[in-house]
C-alpha positions as CSV (number, residue, x, y, z in Angstrom):
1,X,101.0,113.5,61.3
2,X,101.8,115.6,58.5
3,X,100.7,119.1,58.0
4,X,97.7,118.6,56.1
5,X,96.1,116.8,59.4
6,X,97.2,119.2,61.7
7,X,95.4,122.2,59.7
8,X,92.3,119.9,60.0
9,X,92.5,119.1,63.5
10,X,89.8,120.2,65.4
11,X,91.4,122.2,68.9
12,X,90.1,122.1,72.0
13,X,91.1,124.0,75.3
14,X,91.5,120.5,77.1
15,X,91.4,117.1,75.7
16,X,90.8,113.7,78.6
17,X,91.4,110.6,77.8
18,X,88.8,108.5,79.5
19,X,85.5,109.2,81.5
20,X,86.1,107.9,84.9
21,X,88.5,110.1,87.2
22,X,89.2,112.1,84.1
23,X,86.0,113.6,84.0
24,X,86.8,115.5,87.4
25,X,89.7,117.3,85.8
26,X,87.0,117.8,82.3
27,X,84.0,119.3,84.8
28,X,86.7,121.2,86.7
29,X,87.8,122.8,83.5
30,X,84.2,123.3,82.0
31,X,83.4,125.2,84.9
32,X,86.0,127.6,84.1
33,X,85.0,128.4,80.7
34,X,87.0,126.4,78.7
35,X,85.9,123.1,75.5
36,X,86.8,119.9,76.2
37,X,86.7,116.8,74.3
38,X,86.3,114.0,76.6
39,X,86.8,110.6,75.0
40,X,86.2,107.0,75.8
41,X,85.5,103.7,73.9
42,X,83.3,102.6,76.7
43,X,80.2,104.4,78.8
44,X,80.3,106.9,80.6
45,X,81.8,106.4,83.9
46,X,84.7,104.6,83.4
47,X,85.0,101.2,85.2
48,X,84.6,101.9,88.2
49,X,80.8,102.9,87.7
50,X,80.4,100.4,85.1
51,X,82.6,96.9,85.4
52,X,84.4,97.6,88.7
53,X,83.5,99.1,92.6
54,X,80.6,100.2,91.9
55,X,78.3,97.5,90.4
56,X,80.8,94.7,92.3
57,X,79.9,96.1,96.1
58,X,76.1,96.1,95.2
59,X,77.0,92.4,94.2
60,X,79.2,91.4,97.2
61,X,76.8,92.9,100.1
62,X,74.1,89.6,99.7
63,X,77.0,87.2,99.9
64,X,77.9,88.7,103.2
65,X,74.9,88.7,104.3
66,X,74.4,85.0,103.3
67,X,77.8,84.6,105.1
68,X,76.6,86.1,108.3
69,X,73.4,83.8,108.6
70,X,75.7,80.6,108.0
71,X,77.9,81.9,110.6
72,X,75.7,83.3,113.0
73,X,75.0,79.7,114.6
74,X,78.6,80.9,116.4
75,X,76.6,82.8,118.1
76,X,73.8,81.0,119.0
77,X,71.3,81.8,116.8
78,X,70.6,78.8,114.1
79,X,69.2,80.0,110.4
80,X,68.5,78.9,107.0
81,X,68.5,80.9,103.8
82,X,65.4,79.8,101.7
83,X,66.3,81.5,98.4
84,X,68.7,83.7,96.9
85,X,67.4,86.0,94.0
86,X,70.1,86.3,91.3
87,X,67.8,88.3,89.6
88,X,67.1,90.5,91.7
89,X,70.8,90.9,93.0
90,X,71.4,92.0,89.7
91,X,68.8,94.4,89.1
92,X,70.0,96.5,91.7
93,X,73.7,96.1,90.3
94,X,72.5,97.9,87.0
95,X,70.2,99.8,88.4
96,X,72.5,102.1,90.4
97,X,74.8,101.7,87.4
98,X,72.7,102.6,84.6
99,X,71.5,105.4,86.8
100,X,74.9,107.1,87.6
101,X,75.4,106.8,83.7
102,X,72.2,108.2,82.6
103,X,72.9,111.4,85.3
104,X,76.4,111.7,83.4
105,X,75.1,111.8,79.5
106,X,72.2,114.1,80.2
107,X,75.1,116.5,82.1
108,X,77.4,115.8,78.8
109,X,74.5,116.2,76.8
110,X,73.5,119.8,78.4
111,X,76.8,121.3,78.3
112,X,77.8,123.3,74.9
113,X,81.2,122.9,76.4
114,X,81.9,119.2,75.8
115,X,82.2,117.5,73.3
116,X,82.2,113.2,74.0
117,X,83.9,111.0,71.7
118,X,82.5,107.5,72.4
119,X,85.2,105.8,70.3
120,X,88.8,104.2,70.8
121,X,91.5,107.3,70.2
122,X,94.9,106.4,68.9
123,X,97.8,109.9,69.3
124,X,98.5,110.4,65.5
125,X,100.8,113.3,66.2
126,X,102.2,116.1,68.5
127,X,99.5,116.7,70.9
128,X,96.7,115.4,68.4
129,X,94.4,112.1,68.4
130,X,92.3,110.6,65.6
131,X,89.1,110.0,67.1
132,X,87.1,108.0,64.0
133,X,88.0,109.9,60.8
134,X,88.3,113.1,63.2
135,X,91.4,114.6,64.3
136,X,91.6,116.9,67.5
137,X,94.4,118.6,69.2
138,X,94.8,120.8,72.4
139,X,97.6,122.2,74.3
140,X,96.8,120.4,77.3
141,X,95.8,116.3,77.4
142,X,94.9,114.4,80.7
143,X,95.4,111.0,79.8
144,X,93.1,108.8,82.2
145,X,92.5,105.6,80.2
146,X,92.5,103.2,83.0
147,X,93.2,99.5,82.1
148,X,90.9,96.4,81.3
149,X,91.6,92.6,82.1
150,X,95.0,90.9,81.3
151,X,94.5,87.6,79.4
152,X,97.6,85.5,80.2
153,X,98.8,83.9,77.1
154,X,97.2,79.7,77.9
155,X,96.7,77.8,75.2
156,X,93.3,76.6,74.2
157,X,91.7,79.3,76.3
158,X,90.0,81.2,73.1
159,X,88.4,78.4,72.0
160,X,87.1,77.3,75.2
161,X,86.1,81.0,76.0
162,X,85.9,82.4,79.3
163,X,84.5,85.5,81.4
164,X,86.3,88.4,82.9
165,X,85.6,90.8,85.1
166,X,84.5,92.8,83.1
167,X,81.9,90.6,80.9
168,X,80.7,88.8,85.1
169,X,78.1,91.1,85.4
170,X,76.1,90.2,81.8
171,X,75.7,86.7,83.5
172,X,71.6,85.9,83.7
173,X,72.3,83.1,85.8
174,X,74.9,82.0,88.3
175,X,77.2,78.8,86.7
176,X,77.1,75.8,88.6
177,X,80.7,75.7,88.9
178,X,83.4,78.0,88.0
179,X,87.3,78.3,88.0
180,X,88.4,81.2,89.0
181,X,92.6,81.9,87.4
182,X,93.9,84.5,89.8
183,X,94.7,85.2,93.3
184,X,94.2,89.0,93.8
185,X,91.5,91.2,94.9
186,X,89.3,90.5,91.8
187,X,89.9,86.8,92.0
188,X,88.6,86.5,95.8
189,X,85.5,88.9,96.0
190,X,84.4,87.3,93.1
191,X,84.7,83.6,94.7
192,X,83.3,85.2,97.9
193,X,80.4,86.2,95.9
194,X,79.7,83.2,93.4
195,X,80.3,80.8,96.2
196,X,78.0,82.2,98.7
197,X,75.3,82.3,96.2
198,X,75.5,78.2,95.7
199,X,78.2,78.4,92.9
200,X,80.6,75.6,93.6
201,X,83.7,77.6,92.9
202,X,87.8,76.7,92.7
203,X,90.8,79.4,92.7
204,X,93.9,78.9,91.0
205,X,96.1,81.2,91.6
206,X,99.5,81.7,90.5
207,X,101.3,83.2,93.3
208,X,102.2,81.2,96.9
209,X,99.3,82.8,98.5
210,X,96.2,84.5,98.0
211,X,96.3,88.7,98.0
212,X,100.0,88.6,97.9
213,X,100.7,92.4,98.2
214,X,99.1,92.0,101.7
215,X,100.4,91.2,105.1
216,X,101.1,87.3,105.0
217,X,99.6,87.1,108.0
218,X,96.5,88.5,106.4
219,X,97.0,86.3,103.6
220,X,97.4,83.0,105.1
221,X,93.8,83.9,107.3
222,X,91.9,84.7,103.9
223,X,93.5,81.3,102.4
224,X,92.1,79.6,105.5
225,X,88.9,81.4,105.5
226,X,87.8,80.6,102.2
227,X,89.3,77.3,102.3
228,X,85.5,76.5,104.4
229,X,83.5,77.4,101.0
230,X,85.7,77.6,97.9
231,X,88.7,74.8,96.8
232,X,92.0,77.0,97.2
233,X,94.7,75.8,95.2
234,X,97.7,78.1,94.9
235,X,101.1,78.5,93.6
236,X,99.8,76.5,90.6
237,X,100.1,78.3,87.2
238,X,97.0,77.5,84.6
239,X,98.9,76.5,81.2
240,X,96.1,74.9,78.7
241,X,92.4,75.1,79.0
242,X,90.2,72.1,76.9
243,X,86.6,71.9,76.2
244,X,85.6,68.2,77.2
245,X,82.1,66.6,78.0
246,X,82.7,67.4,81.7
247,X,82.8,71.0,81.0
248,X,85.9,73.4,80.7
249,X,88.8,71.8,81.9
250,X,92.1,74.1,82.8
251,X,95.3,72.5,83.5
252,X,97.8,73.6,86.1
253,X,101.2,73.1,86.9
254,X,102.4,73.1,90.5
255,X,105.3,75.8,90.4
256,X,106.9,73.6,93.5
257,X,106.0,70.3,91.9
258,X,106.1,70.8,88.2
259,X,103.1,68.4,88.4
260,X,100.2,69.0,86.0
261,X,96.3,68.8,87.4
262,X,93.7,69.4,85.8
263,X,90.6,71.1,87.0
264,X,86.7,71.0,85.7
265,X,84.0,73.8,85.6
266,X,81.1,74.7,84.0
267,X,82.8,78.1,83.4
268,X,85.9,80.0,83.6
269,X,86.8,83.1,85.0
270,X,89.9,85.0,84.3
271,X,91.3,87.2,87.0
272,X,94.6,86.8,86.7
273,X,95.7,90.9,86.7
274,X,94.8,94.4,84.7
275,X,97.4,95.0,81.6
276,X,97.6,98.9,80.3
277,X,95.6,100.2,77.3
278,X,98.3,102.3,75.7
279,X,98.6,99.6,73.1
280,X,95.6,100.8,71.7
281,X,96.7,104.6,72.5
282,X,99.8,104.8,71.3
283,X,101.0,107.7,73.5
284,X,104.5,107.0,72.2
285,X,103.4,109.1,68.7
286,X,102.9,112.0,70.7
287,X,106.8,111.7,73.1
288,X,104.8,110.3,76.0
289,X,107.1,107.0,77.4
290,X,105.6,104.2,78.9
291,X,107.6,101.6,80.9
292,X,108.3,98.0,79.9
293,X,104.4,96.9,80.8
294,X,103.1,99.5,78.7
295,X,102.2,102.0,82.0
296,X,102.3,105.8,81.4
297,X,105.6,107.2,83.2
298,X,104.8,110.3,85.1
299,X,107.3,112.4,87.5
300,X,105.6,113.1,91.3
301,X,103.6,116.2,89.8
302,X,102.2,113.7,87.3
303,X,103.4,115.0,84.1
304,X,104.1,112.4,81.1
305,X,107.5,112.7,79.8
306,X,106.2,114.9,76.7
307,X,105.0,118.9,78.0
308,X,101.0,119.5,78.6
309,X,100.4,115.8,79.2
310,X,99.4,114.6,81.8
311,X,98.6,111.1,83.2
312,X,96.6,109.7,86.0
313,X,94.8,107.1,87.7
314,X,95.1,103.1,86.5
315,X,96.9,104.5,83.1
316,X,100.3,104.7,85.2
317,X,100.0,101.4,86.5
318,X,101.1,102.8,90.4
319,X,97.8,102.4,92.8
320,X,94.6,101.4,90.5
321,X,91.9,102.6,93.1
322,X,89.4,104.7,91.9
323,X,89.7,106.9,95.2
324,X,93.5,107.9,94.5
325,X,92.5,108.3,90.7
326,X,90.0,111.2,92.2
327,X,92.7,112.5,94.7
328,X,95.4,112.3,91.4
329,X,92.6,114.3,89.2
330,X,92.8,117.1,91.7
331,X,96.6,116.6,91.5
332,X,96.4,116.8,87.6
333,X,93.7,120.3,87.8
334,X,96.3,122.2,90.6
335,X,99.2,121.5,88.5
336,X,98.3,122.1,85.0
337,X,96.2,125.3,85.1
338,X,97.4,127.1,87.9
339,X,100.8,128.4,89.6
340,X,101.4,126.2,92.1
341,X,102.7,122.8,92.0
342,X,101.5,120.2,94.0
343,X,103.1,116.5,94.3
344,X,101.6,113.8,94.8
345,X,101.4,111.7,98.4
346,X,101.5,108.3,98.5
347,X,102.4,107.5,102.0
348,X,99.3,106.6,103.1
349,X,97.1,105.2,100.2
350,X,94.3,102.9,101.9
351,X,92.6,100.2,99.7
352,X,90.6,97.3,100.6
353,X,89.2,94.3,99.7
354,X,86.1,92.8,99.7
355,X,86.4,89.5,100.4
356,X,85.1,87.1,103.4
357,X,86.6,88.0,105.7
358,X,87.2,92.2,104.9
359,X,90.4,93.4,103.7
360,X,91.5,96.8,104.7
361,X,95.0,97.9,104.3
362,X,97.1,101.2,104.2
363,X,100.9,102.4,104.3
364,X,103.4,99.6,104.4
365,X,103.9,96.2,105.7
366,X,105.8,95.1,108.4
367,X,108.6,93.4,106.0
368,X,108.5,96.7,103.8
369,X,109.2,99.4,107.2
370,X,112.5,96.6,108.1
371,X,113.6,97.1,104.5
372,X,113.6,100.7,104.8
373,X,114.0,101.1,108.9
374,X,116.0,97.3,110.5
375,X,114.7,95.9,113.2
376,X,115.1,98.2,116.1
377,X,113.4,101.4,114.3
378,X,109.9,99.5,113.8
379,X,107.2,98.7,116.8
380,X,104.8,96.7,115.7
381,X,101.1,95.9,117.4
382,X,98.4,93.1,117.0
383,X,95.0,92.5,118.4
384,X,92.3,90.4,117.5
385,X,88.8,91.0,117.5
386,X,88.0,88.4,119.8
387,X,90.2,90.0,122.4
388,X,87.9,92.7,122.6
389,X,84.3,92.8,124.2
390,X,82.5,93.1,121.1
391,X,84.7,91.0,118.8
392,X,83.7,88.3,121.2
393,X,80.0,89.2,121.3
394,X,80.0,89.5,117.3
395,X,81.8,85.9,117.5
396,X,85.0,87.1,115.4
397,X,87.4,84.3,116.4
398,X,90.6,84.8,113.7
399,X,90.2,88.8,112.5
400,X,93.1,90.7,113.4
401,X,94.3,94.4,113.4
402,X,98.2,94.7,112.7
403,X,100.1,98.7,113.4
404,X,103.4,99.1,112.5
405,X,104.9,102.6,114.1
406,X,108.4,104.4,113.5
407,X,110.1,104.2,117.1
408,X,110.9,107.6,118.3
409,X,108.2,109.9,116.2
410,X,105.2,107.5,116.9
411,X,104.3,108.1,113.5
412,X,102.5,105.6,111.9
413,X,103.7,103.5,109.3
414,X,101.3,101.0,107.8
415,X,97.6,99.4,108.9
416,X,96.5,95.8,108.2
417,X,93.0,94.8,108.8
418,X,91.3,91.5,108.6
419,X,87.6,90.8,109.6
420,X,84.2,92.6,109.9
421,X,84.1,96.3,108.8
422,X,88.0,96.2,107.9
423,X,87.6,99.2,105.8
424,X,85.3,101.1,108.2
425,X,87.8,100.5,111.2
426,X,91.2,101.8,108.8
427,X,89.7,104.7,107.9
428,X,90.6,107.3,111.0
429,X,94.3,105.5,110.7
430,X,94.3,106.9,107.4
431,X,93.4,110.5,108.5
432,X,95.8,110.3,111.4
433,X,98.8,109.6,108.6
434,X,97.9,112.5,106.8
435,X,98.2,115.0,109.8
436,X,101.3,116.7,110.0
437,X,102.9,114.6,113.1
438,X,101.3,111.5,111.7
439,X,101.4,109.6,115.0
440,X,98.8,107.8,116.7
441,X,98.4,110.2,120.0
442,X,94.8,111.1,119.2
443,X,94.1,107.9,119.9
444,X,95.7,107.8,123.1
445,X,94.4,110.4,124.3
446,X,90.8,110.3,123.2
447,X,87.8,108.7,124.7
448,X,86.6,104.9,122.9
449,X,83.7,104.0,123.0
450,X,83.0,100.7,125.3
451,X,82.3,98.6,123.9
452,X,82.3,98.8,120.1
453,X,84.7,97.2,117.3
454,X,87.0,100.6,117.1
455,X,88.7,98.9,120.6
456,X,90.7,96.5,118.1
457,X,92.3,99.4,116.6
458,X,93.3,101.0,119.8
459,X,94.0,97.8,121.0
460,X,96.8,97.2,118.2
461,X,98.5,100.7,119.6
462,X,98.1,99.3,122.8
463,X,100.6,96.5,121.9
464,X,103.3,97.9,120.5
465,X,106.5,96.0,120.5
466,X,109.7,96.5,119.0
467,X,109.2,93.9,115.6
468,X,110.6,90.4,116.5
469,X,109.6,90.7,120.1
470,X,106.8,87.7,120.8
471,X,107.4,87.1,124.7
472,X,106.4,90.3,126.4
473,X,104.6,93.3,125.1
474,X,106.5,96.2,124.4
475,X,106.2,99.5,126.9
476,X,106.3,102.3,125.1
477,X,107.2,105.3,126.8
478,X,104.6,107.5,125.5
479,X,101.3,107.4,127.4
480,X,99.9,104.2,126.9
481,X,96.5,103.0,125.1
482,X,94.5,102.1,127.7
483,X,92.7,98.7,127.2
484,X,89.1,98.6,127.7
485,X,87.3,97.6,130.6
């Protein structure tokens, strides 16, 4: 930017990239006094209250409650769903969103103190942006500009047009079929949901298995599991996509096979991963690197490689959950306009999933703590649901809860849930790795209630076994979780 621009520039005591998480970090510094300019090409809110958790868990909840009346005849009891209301499924998807967004513009549009850009920014300079035919500057930028849809590059597929998960929700009426391209967390709540709503809906995902950051173990049950309602077809790679009278075709190849097949659906759906939006940013103006995917690099205090930028949330590419993107913000506030420094924890980021069954999942995987620890330094512990009084009542045959626990401390190391209220039942594991021994005593020691689904978690601790050990149940020699009664 040459020096003309820079006189023109407009400074401000902050500048945020993106209205999600950034806006904790704007708020935080508006309630000290201080102008921001908060900018985003989108609505207020970010994705996460406008294309993301939000809107997609007010969508989900019918299809498991459709799911629990087809599966209650387990149980005994025998039921029919007469109708399901599209319409009014997403009513109350906008309405909570359009609500949350309304409650942010009229605090925007109260506040002398910010300024919102509703406009795509590009860096133009040293610590300035061109917002429009505007140019702003400030010492300090919090760059929290999130990520949208990545569109793998298959032939065909702009002519034949498709939905992501971000254009889903404008749908007025379910499709009658639809291929889903992708195997992640996107890609199987939204088949949970389309395909318990009568949508007659196929996966194709890329990878060997479905969700395949998670346990395998947790993976292979989800495959199985959805098997009963959607077709499954992984480890096949979508390469051309073709408008014919039968609909929109895609065409796979089998990565074992090399064989092509070819799938038909009245619609497509691509959920294939999230790609960064610095391409449109162009962070690199201002000395901010990004890696080879185009993710912000930050150090564990979360500063950019460039001084007074900061980064956080989806735009670094590390855990795109809109709960560590709050937790980050407050990283972000502490270390940029005050004297102490404050790094970021990751030990113990949860997440979860969505799908049918629940995904809940937290810390690292069995295969991850014998990478780092061998064999003989891991316990690890299983119970199912059904091995518990009210997993049986509730008729939960497959769920599972899997602990993995450093031998020696106690301390755990990773959680992996599958089955009803996954993300309900992780969260006091989650707390428990963020206390300062980390271990699962508390547990031990305190009082469960009988009976009630929490018994699978204690359960798990109750079966601790050195990893590899599938005969006999490992004794720890620490008191002992007591089973229940």
């Amino acid at each position: 930017m040459n020096i003309l621009h820079r006189l023109k520039a407009k400074t401000f005591d902050l500048i945020v990239i993106g209205s999600g998480a950034g806006m904790n970090v704007a708020a935080r510094a508006v309630s000290q006094g201080m102008h921001v300019a908060v900018i985003d090409d989108g609505p207020l809110g970010g994705t996460c209250l406008n294309r993301g958790c939000i809107p997609s868990k007010v969508m989900l909840y019918p299809a498991d409650v459709i799911r629990m009346v087809q599966e209650a005849e387990a149980i005994g009891v025998h039921a029919t769903i007469d109708r399901v209301d599209y319409a009014r499924i997403m009513a109350r998807v906008w309405e909570i969103v359009l609500d949350g967004r309304h409650e942010m513009e009229q605090g925007v549009a109260q506040s002398d103190r910010i300024t919102f850009y509703n406009t795509a920014a590009a860096f133009s300079g040293n610590h300035t942006l061109q917002v429009g035919d505007e140019h702003i500057t400030a010492k300090t930028i919090v760059i929290a500009s999130g990520a949208r849809p990545f569109i793998p590059p298959i032939e065909g597929l702009e002519a034949v047009g498709y939905l992501t998960s971000d254009t889903v929700f404008d749908l007025t009426e379910p499709p009658k079929s639809l291929l889903i391209a992708g195997g992640g967390y996107i890609a199987v709540e939204l088949a949970h949901f389309f395909s318990a709503i009568g949508t007659d809906v196929t996966i194709i995902g890329r990878n060997p298995r479905l969700v395949p950051h998670e346990e395998p173990a947790v993976s292979e049950l989800l495959q199985v599991r959805m098997a009963r309602y959607c077709q499954v077809h992984t480890n096949h790679e979508v390469v051309r996509a073709e408008a014919r009278a039968e609909g929109k075709v895609l065409v796979a190849r089998d990565r074992a096979s090399g064989q092509l097949r070819e799938f038909a659906g009245a619609e497509v759906l691509i959920a294939a991963s999230r790609r960064s939006n610095t391409d449109i940013l162009k962070p690199e103006r201002t000395g901010v690197e990004t890696d080879e995917h185009g993710w912000i690099v930050v150090d564990p205090l979360l500063r950019t490689t460039k001084s007074g930028i900061w980064a956080l949330g989806d735009a670094t590419g590390r855990h795109q959950f809109r709960h560590t993107a709050n937790y980050e913000a407050e990283v972000v506030w502490t270390n940029a306009f005050s004297e102490h420094q404050h790094a970021v924890d990751e030990h113990a980021i949860p997440h979860a999933i969505f799908s049918h069954p629940q995904i809940a999942g937290v810390g690292l995987t069995e295969a991850q703590a014998l990478a780092a620890a061998g064999d003989h330094h891991i316990l690890v512990g299983v119970k199912k649901y059904h091995d518990t009084a009210k997993g049986f009542a509730i008729g939960e045959q497959d769920g599972f809860v899997k602990v993995i626990v450093e031998e020696g401390t106690d301390r755990i190391l990773g959680a992996h849930i599958i089955g009803p209220h996954a993300a309900i039942l992780l969260q006091p594991l989650v707390y428990l790795m963020n206390t300062p021994e980390g271990n699962y005593y508390p547990l031990a020691w305190a009082q469960t209630i009988h009976p009630a689904l929490s018994e699978v978690v204690v359960g798990a601790f109750g079966n601790l076994r050195h990893a590899g050990e599938h005969e006999h149940a490992h004794q720890h020699h620490h008191a002992a979780v007591e089973e229940e009664s």
